[in-house]
C-alpha positions, 0 to 999 in steps of 0.5 A, spaced: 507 508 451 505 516 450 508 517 457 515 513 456 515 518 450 514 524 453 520 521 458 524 522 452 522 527 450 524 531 456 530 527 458 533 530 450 537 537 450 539 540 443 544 544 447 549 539 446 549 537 438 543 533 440 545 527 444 540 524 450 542 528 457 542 523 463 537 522 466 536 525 474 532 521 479 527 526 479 526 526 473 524 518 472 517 516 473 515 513 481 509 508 482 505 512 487 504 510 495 497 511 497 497 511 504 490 509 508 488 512 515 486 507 521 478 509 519 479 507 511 483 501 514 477 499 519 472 499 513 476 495 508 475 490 512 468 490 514 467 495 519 472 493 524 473 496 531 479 500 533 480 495 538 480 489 533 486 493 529 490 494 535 489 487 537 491 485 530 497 490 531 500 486 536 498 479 533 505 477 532 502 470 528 497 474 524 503 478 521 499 484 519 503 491 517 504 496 521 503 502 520 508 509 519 505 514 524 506 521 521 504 527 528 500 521 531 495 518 526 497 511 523 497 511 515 497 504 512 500 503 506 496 499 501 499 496 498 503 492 504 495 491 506 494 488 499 500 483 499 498 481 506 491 479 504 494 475 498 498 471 502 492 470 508 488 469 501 488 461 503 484 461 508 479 465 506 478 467 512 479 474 517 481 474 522 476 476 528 470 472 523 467 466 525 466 460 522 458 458 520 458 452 524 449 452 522 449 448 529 444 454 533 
């Protein structure tokens, strides 16, 4: 609540007899994008190879995010990483991981 007042607070003008200004699009609030490189990806999912994140990249099935590329590094955005695993959630399974037959 005390960030939603001091939005208020800033969006209001005494120049004007006290009437509320408009606010402008700079001045709202934006839920932050965090953006992971391919080393933070790969240990997010259990220390995966680069070869195995490139197999997933290209695994049209799979349907794992693709990343932006910014001066020729890959950036993941969490969040599109997250909700990929919340629909995978299901399977309880990643890709890649073998399923314990306990037959050796």
């Amino acid at each position: 609540m005390a960030a939603h007042s001091e939005f208020a607070e800033q969006t209001q003008t005494t120049s004007n007899g006290g009437s509320a200004a408009k606010p402008q699009a700079s001045d709202v609030p934006r839920p932050k994008c965090v953006y992971l490189k391919a080393m933070q990806v790969r240990e997010r999912y259990g220390g995966i190879s680069d070869m195995t994140l490139w197999r997933w990249l290209r695994d049209k099935e799979l349907g794992f995010p693709k990343p932006c590329r910014i001066n020729r590094m890959r950036y993941w955005n969490d969040s599109e990483l997250t909700e990929w695993e919340r629909v995978r959630r299901p399977t309880c399974q990643l890709p890649g991981q073998r399923k314990n037959s306990g037959d050796m």
